[in-house]
PDB file of N, CA, C and O in Angstrom:
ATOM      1  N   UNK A   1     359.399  25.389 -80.575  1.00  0.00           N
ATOM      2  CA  UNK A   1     358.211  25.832 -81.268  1.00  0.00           C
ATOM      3  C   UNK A   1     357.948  25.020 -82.530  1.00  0.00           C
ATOM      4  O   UNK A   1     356.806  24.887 -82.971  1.00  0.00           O
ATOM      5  N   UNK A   2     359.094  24.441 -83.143  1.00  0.00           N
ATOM      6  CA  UNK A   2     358.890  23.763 -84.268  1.00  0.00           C
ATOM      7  C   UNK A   2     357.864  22.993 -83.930  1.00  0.00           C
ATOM      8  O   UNK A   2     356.743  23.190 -84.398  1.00  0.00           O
ATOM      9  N   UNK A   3     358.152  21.953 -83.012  1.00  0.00           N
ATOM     10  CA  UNK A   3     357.179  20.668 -82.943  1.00  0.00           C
ATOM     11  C   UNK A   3     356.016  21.131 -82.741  1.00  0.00           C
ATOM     12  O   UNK A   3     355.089  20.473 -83.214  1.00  0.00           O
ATOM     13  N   UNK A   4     355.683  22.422 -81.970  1.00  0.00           N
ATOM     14  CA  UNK A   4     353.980  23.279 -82.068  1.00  0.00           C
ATOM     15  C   UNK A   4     353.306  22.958 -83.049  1.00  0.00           C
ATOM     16  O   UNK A   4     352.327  22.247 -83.276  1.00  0.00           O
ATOM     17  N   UNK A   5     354.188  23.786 -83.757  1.00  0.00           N
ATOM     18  CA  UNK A   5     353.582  24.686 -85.156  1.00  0.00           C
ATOM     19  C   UNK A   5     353.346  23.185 -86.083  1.00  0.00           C
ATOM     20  O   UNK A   5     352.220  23.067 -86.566  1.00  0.00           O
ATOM     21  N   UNK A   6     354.357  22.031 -86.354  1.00  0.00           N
ATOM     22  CA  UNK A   6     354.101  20.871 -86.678  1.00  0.00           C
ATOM     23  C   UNK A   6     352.741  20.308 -86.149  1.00  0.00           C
ATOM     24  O   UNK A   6     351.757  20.296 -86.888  1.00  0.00           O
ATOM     25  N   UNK A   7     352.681  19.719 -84.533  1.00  0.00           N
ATOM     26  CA  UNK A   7     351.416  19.697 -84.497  1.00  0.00           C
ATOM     27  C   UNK A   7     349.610  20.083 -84.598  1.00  0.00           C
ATOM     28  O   UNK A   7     348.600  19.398 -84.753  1.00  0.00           O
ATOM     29  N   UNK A   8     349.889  21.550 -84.417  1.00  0.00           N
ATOM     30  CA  UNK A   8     349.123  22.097 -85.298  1.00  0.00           C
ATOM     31  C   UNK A   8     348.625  21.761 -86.477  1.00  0.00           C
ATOM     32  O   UNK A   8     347.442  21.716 -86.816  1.00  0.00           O
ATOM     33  N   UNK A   9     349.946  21.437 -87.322  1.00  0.00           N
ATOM     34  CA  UNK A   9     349.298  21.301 -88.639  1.00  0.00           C
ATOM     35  C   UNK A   9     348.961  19.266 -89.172  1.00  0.00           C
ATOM     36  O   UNK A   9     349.065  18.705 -90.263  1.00  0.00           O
ATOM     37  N   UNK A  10     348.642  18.854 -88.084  1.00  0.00           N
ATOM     38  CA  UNK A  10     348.244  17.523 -87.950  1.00  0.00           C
ATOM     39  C   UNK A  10     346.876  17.318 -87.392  1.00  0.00           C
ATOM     40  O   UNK A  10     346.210  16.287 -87.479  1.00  0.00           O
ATOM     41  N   UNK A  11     346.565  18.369 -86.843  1.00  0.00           N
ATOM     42  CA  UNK A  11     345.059  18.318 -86.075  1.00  0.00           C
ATOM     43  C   UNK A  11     343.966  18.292 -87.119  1.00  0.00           C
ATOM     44  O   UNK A  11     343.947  18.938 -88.168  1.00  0.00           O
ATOM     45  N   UNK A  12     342.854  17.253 -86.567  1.00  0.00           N
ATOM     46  CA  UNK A  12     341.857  16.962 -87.454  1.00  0.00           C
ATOM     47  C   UNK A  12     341.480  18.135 -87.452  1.00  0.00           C
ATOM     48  O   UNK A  12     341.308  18.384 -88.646  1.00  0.00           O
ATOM     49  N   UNK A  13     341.137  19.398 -86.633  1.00  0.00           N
ATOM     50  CA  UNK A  13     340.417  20.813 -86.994  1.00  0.00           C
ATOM     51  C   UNK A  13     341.480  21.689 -86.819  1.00  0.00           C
ATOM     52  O   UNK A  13     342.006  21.781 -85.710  1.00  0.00           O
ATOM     53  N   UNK A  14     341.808  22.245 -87.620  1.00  0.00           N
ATOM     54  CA  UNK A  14     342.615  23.653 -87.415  1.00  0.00           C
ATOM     55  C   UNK A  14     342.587  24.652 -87.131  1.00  0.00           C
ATOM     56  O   UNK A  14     341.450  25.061 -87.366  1.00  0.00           O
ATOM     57  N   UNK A  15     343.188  25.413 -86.722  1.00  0.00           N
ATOM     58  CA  UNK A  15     342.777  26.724 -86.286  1.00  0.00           C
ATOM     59  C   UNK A  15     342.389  27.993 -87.203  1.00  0.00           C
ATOM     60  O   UNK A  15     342.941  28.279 -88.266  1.00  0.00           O
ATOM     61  N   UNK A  16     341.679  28.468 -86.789  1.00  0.00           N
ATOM     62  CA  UNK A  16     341.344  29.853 -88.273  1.00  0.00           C
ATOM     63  C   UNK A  16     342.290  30.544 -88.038  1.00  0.00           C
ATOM     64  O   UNK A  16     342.468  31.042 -89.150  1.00  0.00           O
ATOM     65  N   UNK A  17     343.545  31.226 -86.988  1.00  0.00           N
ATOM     66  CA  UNK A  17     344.056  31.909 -87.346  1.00  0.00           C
ATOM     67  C   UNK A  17     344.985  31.783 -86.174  1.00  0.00           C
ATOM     68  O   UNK A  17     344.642  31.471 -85.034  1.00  0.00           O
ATOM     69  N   UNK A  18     346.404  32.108 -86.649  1.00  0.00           N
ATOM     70  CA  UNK A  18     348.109  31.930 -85.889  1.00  0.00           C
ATOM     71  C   UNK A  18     348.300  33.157 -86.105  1.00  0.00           C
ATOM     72  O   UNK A  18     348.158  33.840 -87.120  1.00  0.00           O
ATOM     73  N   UNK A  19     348.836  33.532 -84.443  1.00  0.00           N
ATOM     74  CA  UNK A  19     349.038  35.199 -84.253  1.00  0.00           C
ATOM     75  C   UNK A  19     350.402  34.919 -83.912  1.00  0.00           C
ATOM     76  O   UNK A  19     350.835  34.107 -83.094  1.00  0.00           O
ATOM     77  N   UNK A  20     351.114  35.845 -84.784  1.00  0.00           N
ATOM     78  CA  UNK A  20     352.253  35.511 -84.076  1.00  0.00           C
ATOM     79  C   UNK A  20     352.987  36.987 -83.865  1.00  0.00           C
ATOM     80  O   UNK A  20     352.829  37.669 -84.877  1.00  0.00           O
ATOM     81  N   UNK A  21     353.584  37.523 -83.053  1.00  0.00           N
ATOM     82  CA  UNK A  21     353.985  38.371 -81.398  1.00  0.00           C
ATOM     83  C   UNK A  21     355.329  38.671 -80.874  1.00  0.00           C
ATOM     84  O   UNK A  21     355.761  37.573 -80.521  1.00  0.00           O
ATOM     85  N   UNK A  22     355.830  39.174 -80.738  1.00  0.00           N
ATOM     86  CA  UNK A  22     357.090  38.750 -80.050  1.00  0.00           C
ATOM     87  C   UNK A  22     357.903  38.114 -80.108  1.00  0.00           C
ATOM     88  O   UNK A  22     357.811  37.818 -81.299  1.00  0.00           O
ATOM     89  N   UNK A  23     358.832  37.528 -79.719  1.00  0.00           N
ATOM     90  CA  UNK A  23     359.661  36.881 -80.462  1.00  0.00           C
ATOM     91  C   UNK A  23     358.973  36.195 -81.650  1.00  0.00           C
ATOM     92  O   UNK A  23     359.581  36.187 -82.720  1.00  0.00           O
ATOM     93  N   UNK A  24     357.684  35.581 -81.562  1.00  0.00           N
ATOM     94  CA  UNK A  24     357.279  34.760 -82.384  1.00  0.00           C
ATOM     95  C   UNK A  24     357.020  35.059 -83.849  1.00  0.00           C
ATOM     96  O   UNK A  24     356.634  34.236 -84.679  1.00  0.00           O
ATOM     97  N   UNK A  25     357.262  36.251 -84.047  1.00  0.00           N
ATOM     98  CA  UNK A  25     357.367  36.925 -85.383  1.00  0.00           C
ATOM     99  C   UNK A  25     358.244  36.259 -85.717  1.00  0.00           C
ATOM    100  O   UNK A  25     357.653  35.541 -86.523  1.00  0.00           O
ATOM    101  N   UNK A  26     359.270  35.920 -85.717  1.00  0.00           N
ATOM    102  CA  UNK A  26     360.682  35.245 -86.554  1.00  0.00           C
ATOM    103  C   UNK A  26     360.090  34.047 -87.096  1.00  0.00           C
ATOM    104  O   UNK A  26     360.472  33.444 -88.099  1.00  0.00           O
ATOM    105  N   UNK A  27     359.005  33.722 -86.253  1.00  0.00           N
ATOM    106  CA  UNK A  27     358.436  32.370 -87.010  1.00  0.00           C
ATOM    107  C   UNK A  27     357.943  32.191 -88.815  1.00  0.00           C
ATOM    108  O   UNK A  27     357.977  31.227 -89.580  1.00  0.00           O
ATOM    109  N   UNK A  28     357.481  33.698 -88.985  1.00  0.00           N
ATOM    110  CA  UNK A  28     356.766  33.615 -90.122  1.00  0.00           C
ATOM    111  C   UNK A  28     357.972  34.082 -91.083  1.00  0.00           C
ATOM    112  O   UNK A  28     357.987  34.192 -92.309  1.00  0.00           O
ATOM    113  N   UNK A  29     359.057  34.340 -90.051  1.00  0.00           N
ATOM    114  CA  UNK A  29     360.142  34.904 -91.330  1.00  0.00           C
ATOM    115  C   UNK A  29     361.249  33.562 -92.276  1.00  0.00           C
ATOM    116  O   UNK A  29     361.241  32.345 -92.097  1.00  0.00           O
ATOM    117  N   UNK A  30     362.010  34.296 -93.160  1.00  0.00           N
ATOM    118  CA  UNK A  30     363.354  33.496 -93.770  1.00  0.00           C
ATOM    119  C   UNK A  30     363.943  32.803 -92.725  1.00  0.00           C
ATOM    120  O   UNK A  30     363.922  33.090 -91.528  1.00  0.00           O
ATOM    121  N   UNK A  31     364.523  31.771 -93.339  1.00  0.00           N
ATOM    122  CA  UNK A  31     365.446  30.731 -92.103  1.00  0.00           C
ATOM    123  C   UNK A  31     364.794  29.936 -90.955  1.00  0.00           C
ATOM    124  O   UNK A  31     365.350  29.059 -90.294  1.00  0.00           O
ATOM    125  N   UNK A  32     363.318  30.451 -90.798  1.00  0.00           N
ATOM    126  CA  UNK A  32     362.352  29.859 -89.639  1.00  0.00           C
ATOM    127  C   UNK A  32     362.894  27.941 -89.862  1.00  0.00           C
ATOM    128  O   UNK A  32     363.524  27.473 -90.810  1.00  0.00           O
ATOM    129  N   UNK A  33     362.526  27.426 -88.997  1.00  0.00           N
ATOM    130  CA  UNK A  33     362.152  25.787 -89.241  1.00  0.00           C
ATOM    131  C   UNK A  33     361.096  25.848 -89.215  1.00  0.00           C
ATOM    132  O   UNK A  33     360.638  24.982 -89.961  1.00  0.00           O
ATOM    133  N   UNK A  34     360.050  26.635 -88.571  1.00  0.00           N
ATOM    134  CA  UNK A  34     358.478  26.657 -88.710  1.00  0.00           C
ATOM    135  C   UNK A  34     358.001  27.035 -89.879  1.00  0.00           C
ATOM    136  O   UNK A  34     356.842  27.443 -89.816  1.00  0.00           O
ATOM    137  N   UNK A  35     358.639  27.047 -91.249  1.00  0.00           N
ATOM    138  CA  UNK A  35     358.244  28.251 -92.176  1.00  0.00           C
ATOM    139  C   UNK A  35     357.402  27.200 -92.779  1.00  0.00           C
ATOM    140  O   UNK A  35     356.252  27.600 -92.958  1.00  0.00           O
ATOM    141  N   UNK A  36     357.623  25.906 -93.172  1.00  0.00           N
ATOM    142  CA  UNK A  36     357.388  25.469 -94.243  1.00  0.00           C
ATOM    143  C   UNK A  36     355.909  24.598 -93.360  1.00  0.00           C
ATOM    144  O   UNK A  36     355.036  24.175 -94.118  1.00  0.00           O
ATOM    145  N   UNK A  37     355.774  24.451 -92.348  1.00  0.00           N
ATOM    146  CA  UNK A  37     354.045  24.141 -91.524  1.00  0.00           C
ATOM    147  C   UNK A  37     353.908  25.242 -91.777  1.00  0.00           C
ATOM    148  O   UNK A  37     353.206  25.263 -92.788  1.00  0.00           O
ATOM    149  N   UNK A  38     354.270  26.732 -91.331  1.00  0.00           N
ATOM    150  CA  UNK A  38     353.206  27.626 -91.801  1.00  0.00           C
ATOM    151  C   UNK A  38     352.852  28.061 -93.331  1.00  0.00           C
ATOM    152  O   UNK A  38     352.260  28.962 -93.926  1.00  0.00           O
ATOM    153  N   UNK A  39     353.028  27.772 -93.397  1.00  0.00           N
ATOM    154  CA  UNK A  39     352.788  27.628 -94.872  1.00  0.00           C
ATOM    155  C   UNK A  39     351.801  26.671 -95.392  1.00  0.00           C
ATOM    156  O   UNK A  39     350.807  27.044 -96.016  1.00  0.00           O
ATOM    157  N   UNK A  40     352.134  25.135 -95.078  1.00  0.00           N
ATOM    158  CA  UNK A  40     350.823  24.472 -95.414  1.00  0.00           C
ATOM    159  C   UNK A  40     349.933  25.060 -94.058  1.00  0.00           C
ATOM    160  O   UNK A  40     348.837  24.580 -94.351  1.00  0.00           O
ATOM    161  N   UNK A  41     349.812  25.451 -93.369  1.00  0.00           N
ATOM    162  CA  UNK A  41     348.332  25.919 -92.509  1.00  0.00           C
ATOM    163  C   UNK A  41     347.955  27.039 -93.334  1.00  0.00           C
ATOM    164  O   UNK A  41     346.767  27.283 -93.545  1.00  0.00           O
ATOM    165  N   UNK A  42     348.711  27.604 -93.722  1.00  0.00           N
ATOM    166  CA  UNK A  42     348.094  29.183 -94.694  1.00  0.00           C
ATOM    167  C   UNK A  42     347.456  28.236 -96.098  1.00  0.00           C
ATOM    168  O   UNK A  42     346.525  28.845 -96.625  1.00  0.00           O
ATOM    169  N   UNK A  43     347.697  27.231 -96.609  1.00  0.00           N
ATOM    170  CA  UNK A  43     347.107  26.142 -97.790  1.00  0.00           C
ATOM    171  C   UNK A  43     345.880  25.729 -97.306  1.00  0.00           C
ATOM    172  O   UNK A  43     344.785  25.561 -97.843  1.00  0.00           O
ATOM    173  N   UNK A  44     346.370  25.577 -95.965  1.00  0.00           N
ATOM    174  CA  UNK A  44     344.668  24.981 -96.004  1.00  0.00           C
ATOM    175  C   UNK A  44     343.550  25.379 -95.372  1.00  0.00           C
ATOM    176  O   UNK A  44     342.640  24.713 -94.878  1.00  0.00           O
ATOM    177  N   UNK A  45     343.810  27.144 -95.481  1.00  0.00           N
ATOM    178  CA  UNK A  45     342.783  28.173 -95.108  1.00  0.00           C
ATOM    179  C   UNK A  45     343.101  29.238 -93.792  1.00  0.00           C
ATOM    180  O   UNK A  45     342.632  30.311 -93.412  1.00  0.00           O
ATOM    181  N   UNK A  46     344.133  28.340 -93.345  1.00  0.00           N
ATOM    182  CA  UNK A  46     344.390  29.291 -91.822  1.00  0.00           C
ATOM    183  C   UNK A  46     345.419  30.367 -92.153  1.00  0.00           C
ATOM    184  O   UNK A  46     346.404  30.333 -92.891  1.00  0.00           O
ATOM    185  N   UNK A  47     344.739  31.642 -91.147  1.00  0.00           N
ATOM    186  CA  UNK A  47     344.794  32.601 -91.744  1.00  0.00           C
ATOM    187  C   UNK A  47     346.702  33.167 -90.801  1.00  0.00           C
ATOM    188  O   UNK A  47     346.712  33.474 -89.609  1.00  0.00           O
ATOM    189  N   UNK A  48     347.389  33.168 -91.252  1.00  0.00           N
ATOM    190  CA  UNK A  48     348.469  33.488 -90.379  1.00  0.00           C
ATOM    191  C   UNK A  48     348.944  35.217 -90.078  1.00  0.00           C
ATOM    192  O   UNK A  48     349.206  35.877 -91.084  1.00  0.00           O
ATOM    193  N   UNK A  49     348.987  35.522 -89.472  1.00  0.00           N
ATOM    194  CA  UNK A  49     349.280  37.179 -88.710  1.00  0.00           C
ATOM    195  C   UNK A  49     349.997  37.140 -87.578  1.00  0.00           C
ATOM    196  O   UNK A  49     349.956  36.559 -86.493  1.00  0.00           O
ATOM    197  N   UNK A  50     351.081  38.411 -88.488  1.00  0.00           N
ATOM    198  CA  UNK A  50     352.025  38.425 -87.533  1.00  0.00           C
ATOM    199  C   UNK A  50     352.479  40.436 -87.407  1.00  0.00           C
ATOM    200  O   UNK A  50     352.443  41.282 -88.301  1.00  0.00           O
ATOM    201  N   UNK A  51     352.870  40.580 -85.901  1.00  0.00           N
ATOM    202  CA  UNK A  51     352.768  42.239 -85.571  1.00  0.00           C
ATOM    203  C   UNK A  51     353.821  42.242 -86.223  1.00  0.00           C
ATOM    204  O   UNK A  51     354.842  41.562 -86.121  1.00  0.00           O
ATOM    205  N   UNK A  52     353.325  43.589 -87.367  1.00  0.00           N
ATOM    206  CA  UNK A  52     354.644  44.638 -87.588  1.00  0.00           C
ATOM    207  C   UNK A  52     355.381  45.109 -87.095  1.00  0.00           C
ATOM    208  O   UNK A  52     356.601  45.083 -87.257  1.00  0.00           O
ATOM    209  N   UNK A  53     354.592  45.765 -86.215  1.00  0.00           N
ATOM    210  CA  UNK A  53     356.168  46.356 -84.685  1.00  0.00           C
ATOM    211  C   UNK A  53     356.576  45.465 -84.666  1.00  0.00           C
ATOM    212  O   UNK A  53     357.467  45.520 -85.514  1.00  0.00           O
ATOM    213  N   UNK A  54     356.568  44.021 -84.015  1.00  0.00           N
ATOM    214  CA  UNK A  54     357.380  43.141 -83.930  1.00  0.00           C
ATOM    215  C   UNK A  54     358.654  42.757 -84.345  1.00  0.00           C
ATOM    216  O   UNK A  54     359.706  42.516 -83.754  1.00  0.00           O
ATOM    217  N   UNK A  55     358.166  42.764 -85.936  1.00  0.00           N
ATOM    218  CA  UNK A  55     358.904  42.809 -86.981  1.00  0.00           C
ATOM    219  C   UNK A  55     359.983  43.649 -87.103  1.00  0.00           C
ATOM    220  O   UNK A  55     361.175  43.351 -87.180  1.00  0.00           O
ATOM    221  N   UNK A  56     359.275  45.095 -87.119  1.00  0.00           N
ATOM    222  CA  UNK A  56     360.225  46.376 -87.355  1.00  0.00           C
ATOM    223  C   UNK A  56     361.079  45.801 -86.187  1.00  0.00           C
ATOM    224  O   UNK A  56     362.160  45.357 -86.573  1.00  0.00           O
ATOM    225  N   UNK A  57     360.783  45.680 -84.487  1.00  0.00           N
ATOM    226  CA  UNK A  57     361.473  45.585 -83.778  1.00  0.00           C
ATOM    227  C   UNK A  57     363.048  44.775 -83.317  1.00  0.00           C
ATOM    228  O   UNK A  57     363.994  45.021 -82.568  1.00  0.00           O
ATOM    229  N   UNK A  58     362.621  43.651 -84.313  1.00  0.00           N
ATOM    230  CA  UNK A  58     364.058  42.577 -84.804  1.00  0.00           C
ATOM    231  C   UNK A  58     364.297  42.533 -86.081  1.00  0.00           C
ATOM    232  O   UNK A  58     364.767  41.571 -86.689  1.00  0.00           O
ATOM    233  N   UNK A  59     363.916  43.791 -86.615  1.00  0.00           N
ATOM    234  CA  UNK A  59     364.714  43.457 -87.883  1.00  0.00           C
ATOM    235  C   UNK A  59     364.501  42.927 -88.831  1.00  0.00           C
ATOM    236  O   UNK A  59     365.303  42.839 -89.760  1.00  0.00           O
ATOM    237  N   UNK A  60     363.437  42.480 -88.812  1.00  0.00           N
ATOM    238  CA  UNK A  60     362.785  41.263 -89.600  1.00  0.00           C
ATOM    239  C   UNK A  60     361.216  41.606 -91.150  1.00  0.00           C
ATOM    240  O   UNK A  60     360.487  40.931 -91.877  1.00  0.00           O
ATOM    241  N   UNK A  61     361.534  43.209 -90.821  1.00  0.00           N
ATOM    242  CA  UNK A  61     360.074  43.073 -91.524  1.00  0.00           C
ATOM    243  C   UNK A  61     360.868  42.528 -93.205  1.00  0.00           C
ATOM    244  O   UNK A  61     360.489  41.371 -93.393  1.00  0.00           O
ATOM    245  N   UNK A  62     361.683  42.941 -94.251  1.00  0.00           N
ATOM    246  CA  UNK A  62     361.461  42.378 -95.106  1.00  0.00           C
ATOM    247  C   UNK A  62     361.913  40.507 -95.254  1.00  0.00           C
ATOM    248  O   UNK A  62     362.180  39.781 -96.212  1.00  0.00           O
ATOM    249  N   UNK A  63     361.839  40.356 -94.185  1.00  0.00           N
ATOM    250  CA  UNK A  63     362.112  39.059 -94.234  1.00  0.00           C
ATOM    251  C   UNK A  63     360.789  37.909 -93.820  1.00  0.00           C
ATOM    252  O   UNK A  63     360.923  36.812 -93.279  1.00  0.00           O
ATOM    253  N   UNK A  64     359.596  38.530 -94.243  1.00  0.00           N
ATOM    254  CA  UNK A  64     358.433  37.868 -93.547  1.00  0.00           C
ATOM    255  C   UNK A  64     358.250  37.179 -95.204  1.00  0.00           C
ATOM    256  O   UNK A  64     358.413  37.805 -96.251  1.00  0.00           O
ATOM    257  N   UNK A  65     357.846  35.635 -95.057  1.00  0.00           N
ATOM    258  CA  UNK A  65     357.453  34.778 -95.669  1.00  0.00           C
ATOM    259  C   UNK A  65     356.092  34.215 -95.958  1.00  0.00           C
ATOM    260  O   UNK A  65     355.886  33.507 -96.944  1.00  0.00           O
ATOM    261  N   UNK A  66     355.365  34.467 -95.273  1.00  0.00           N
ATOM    262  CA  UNK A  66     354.511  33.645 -94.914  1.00  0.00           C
ATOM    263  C   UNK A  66     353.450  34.424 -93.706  1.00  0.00           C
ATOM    264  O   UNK A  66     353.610  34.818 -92.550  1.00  0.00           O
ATOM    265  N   UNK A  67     352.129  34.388 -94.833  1.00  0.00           N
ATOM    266  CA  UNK A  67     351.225  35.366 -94.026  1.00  0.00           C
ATOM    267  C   UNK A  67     350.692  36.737 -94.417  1.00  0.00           C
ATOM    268  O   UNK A  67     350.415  37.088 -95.564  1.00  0.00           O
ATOM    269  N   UNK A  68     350.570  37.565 -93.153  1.00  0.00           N
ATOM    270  CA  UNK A  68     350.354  39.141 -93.879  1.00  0.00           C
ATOM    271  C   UNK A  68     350.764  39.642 -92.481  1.00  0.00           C
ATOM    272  O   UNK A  68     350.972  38.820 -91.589  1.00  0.00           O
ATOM    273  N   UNK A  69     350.889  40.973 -92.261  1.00  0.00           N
ATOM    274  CA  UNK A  69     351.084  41.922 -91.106  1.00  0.00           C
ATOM    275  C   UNK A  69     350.281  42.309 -90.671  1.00  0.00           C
ATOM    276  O   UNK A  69     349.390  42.812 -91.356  1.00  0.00           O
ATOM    277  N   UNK A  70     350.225  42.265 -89.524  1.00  0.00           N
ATOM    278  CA  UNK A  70     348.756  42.610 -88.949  1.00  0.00           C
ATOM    279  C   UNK A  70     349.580  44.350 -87.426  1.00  0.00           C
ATOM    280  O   UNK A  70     350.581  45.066 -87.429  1.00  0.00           O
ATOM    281  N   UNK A  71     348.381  44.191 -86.500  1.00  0.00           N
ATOM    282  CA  UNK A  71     349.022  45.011 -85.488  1.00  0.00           C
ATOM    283  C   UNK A  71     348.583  44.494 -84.145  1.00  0.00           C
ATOM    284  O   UNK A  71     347.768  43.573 -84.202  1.00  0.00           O
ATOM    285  N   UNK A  72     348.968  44.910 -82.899  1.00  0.00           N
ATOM    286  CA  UNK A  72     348.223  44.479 -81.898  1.00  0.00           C
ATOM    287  C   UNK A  72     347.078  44.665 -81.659  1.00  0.00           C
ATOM    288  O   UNK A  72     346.550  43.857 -80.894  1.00  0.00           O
ATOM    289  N   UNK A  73     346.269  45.758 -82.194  1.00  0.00           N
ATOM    290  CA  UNK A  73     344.939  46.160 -81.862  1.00  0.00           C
ATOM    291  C   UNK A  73     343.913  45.040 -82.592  1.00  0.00           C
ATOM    292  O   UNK A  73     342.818  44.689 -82.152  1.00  0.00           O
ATOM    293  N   UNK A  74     344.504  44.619 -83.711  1.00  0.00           N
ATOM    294  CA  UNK A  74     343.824  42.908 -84.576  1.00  0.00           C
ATOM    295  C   UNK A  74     344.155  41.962 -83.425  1.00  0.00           C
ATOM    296  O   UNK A  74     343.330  41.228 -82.882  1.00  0.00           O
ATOM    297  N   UNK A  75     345.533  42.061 -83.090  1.00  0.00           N
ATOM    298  CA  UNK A  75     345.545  40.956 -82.211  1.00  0.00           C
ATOM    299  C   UNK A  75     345.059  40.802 -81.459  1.00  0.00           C
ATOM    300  O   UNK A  75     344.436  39.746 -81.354  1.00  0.00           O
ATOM    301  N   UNK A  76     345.035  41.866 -80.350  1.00  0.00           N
ATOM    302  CA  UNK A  76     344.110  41.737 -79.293  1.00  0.00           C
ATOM    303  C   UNK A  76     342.853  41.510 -79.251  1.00  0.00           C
ATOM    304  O   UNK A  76     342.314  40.716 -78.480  1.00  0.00           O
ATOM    305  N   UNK A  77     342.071  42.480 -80.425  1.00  0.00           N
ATOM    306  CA  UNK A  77     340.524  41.765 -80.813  1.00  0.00           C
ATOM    307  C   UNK A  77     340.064  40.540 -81.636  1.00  0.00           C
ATOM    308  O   UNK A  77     338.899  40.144 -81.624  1.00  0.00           O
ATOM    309  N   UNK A  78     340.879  40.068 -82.224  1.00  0.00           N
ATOM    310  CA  UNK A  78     341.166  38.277 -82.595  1.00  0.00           C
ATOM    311  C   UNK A  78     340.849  37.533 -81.336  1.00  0.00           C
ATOM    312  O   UNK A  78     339.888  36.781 -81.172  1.00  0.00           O
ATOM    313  N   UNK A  79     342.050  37.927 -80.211  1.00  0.00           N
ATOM    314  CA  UNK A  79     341.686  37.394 -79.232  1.00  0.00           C
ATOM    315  C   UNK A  79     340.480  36.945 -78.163  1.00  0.00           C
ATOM    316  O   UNK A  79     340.113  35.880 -77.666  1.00  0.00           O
ATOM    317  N   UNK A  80     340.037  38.443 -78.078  1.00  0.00           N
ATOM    318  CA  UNK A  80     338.720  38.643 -77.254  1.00  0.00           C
ATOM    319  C   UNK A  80     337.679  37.951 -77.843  1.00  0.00           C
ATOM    320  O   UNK A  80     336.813  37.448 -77.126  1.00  0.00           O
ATOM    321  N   UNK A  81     337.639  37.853 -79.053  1.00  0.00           N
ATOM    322  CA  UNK A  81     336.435  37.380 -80.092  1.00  0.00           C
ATOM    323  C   UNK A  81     336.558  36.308 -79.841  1.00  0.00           C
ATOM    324  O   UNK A  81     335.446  35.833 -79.610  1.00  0.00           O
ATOM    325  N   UNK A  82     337.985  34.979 -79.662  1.00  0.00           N
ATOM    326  CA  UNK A  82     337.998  33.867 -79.911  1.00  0.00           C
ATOM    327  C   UNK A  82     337.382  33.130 -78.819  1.00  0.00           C
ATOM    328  O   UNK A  82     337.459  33.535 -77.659  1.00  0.00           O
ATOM    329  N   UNK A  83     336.703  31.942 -79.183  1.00  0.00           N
ATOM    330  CA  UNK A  83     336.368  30.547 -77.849  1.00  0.00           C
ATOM    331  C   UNK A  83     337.277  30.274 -77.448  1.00  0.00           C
ATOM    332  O   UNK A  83     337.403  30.210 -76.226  1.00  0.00           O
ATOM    333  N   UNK A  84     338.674  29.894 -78.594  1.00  0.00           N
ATOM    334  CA  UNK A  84     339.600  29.591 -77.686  1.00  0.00           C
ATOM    335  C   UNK A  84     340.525  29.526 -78.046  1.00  0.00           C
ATOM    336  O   UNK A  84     340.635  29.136 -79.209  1.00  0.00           O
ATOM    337  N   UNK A  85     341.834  29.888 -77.223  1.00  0.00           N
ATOM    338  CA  UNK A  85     342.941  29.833 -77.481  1.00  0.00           C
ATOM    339  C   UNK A  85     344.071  29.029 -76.978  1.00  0.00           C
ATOM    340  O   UNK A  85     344.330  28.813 -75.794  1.00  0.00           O
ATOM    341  N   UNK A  86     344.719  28.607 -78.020  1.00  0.00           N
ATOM    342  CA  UNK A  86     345.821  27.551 -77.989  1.00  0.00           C
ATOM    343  C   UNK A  86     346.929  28.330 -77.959  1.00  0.00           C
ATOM    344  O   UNK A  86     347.160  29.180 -78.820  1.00  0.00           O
ATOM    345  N   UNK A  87     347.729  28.074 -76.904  1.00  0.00           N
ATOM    346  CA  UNK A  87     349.425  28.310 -76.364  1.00  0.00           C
ATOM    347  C   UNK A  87     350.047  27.506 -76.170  1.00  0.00           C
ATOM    348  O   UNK A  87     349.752  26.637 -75.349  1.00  0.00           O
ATOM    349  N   UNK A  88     351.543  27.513 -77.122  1.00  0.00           N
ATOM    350  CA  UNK A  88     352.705  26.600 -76.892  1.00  0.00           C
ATOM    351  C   UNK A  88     353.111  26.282 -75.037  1.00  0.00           C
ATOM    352  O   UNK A  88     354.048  25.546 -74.728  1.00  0.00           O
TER     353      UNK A  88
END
């Protein structure tokens, strides 16, 4: 996922917003290798969200870095709303 989240943050247009889910919550947390791209994508406007359950679910909620908490019901309507979506 590192090299993702890296490329991502190389693209001439960026994305408005990184959902991150399931395992992929650990991404936005302490110790990530992804922490420090998400971070410049949150610099340069993109909006990063990641599920609380998720979180609660590994353990991880005070360890989120980067971003805000969102829930699935954002996620899912993020989704529906979007043109398009990008998957690792």
């Amino acid at each position: 996922m590192k090299g993702f989240v890296y490329a991502l943050c190389q693209q001439d247009t960026l994305p408005s917003t990184v959902l991150l889910y399931n395992g992929g919550a650990a991404l936005s947390c302490e110790g990530s290798a992804s922490l420090e791209d998400l971070k410049s994508l949150e610099a340069q406007g993109v909006e990063i969200l990641t599920c609380g359950t998720c979180l609660n679910y590994y353990g991880l909620t005070e360890k989120l870095r980067v971003g805000q908490v969102t829930n699935m019901y954002v996620i899912a309507e993020k989704m529906m709303l979007a043109d398009c979506i990008v998957r690792p």
